[in-house]
Each structure stands twice: as structure tokens, then as C-alpha cells.
C-alpha positions in Angstrom: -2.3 56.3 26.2 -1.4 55.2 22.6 -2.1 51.8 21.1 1.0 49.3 20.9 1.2 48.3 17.0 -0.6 45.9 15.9 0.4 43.6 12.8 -1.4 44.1 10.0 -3.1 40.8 8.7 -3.1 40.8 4.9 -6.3 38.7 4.0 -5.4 35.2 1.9 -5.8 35.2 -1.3 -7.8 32.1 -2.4 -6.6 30.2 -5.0 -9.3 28.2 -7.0 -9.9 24.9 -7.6 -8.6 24.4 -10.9 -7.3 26.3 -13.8 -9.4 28.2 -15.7 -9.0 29.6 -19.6 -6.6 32.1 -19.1 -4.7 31.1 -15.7 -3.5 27.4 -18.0 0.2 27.9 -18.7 1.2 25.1 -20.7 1.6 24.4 -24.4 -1.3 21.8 -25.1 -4.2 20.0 -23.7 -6.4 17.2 -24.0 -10.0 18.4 -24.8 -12.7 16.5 -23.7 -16.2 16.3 -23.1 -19.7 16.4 -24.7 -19.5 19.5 -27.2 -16.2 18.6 -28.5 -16.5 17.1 -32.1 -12.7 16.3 -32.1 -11.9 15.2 -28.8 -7.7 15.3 -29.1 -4.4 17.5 -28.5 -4.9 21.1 -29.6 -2.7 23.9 -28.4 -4.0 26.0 -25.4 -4.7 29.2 -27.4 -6.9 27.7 -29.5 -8.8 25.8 -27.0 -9.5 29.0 -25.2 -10.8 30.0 -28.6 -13.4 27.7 -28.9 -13.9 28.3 -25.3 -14.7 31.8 -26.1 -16.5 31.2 -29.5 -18.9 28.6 -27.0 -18.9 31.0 -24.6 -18.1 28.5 -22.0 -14.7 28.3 -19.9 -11.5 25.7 -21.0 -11.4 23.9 -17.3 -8.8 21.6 -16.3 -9.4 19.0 -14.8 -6.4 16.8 -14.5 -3.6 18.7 -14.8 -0.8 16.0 -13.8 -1.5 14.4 -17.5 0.4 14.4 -20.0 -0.9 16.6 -21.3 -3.1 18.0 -18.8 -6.8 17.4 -20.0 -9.2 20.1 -20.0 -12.8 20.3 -21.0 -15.6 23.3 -22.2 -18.0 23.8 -20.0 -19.3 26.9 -17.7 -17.0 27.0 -14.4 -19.9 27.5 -11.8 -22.1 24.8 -13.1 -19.1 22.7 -13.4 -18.2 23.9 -9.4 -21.5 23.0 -8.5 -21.9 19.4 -9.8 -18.3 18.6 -8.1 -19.8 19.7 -4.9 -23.2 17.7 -5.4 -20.5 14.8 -6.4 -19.1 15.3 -3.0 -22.3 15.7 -1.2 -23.5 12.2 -2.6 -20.2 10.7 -1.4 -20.4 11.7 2.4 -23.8 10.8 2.7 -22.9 7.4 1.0 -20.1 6.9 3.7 -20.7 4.6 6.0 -20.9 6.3 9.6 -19.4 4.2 12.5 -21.4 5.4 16.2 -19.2 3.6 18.9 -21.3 3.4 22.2 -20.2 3.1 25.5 -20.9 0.9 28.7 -19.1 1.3 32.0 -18.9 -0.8 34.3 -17.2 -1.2 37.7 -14.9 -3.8 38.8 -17.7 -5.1 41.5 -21.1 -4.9 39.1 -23.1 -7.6 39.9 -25.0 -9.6 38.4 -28.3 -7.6 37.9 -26.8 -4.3 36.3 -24.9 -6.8 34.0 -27.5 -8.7 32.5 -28.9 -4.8 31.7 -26.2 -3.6 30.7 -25.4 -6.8 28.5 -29.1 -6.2 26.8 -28.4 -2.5 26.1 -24.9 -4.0 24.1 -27.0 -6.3 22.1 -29.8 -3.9 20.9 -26.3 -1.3 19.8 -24.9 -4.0 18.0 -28.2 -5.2 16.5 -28.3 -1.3 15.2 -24.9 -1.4 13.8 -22.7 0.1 16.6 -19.9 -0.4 18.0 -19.3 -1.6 21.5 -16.8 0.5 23.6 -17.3 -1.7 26.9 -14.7 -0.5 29.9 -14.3 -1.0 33.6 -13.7 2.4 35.2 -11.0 2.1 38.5 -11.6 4.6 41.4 -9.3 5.0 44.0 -8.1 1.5 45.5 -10.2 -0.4 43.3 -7.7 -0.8 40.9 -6.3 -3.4 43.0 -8.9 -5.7 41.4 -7.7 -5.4 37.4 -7.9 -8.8 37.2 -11.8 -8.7 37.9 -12.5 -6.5 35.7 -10.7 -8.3 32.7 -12.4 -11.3 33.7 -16.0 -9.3 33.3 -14.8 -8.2 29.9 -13.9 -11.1 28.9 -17.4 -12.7 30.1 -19.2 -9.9 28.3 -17.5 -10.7 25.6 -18.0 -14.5 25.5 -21.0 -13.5 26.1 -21.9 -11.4 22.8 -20.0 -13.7 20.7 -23.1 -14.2 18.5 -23.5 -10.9 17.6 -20.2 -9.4 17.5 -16.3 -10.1 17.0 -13.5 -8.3 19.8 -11.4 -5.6 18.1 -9.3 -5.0 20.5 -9.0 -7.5 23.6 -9.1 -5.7 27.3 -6.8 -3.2 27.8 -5.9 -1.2 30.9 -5.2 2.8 30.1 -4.9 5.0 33.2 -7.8 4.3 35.3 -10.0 2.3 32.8 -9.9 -1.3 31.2 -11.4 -0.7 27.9 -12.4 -3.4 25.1 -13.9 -3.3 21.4 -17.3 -5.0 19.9 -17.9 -4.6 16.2 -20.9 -6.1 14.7 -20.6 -9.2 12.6 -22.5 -8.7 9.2 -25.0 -11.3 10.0 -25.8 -9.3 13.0 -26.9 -6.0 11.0 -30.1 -4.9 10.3 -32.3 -8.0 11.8 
């Protein structure tokens, strides 16, 4: 039996970065950077010259200026420190962890007091809160409980964090938002 046809996939060509030496159509740029004596205008030709003479590429780096500036320097090193940049970025970022407590409409009082300690060590830490009351079957007929536990968990974590978003009912759940206040970070 013979194989249907199969489309051929022609592989993507990828396109770098940035423009390099050659590849930099226009009819000046601004060189910069630290083996430039004469930081300025020059026409393109003749910065790939000195790119040449330096052995080094003519990069540019912000080619919506007018003109677009471009500096000397060799392309892989200069791909590597923007990647290291990048690196030191994301790990500078602050990472938000959102934690989550359930509770049911009927909890009483013991498993709330537990789960009302595990909500203060998370925001102690830096987390958020994602507290919610999960409905099954014909409990939903008790909404109004479960706001008002929300509402008392939230009243009662007022000291160490603010509501972001005030108890909301989606589907089968009542869900409500604790961020940490600042004060409350890192004691």
C-alpha cells in the first residue's frame, strides 16, 4: 500500500538577533563603545572597515535611532553578556508563590484555627493567600456561610495581610485573595 503524501516541512530559517557587519543596510551609524577614539556618525562602509581592521564585528544595537547606533565588538561575546544580562534579570524578579487553603462551608472551628495558622506562617514567608470554600452537591445552598468564613478569615489576618480581591463565588468555589503587607515580610 503506498504512503499518502506528506507535506514537506521546510526548516525555519532563524534570523539573528541583531544586525551584523554586512547584513546593516543603511547609509550611516552611530559608533560607540570602548575602542572607538571618535565616537560619532561615519558611513557604514567604513565602520565595517574598522570593524575588519579590529577584527571585531560592527553590531547594532539600536537600530530604531536615528541613525541606528552600532558598536565594535566580537558578536559571541557580545551574545553572551546579553544573555548573562538576562540571566541576572530573571533571577532578580521577584517570584510571587500563591498558596492555597480550602475550606468547606461547614469547617468548624478546630480545622480553622489550623488552617488559619498554616495562612499566617505563608504570608509571614511572602505568599500569597488563595483561601476558597469548595461547594459539593447541595451544599451550595449555604454561600452565604461560606462568605461569612472568608470574611472572618480575613478579619482575622488583617495584621499580616491586605484582601486583593474580596470573596467571590466561580462555579462551585468561593475564592478570596491575601497578599502580604510589607511589614509582614521576612520577620
Amino acid at each position: 500500500m503506498a504512503r499518502p503524501n506528506r507535506r514537506q516541512v521546510r526548516p525555519v530559517k532563524k534570523e539573528p538577533a541583531h544586525r551584523i557587519n554586512r547584513y546593516i543596510r543603511v547609509p550611516q551609524v552611530r559608533l560607540v563603545g570602548d575602542n572607538i577614539e571618535n565616537p560619532g556618525v561615519y558611513p557604514t562602509v567604513e565602520a565595517i572597515k574598522m570593524a575588519d581592521d579590529m577584527d571585531l564585528d560592527l553590531v547594532e544595537i539600536s537600530p530604531n535611532a536615528d541613525p541606528p547606533v552600532c558598536k565594535i565588538t566580537d558578536y559571541q561575546k557580545f551574545l553572551y553578556q546579553q544573555k548573562r544580562k538576562q540571566k541576572e534579570l530573571k533571577a532578580k524578579a521577584v517570584k510571587v508563590v500563591v498558596k492555597e487553603i480550602r475550606f468547606g462551608p461547614n469547617t468548624d472551628d478546630h480545622d480553622y484555627q489550623f488552617k488559619l495558622k498554616h495562612a499566617e506562617k505563608f504570608l509571614n514567608e511572602g505568599a500569597k493567600v488563595k483561601a476558597f470554600v469548595f461547594f459539593k452537591g447541595r451544599s451550595i445552598l449555604f454561600k452565604d456561610k461560606g462568605e461569612i468564613l472568608l470574611l472572618r478569615f480575613a478579619q482575622d489576618l488583617e495584621e499580616l495581610g491586605k484582601v486583593e480581591q474580596l470573596p467571590k463565588l466561580e462555579g462551585k468555589r468561593m475564592t478570596m485573595f491575601i497578599a502580604p503587607k510589607a511589614s509582614a515580610k521576612k520577620k
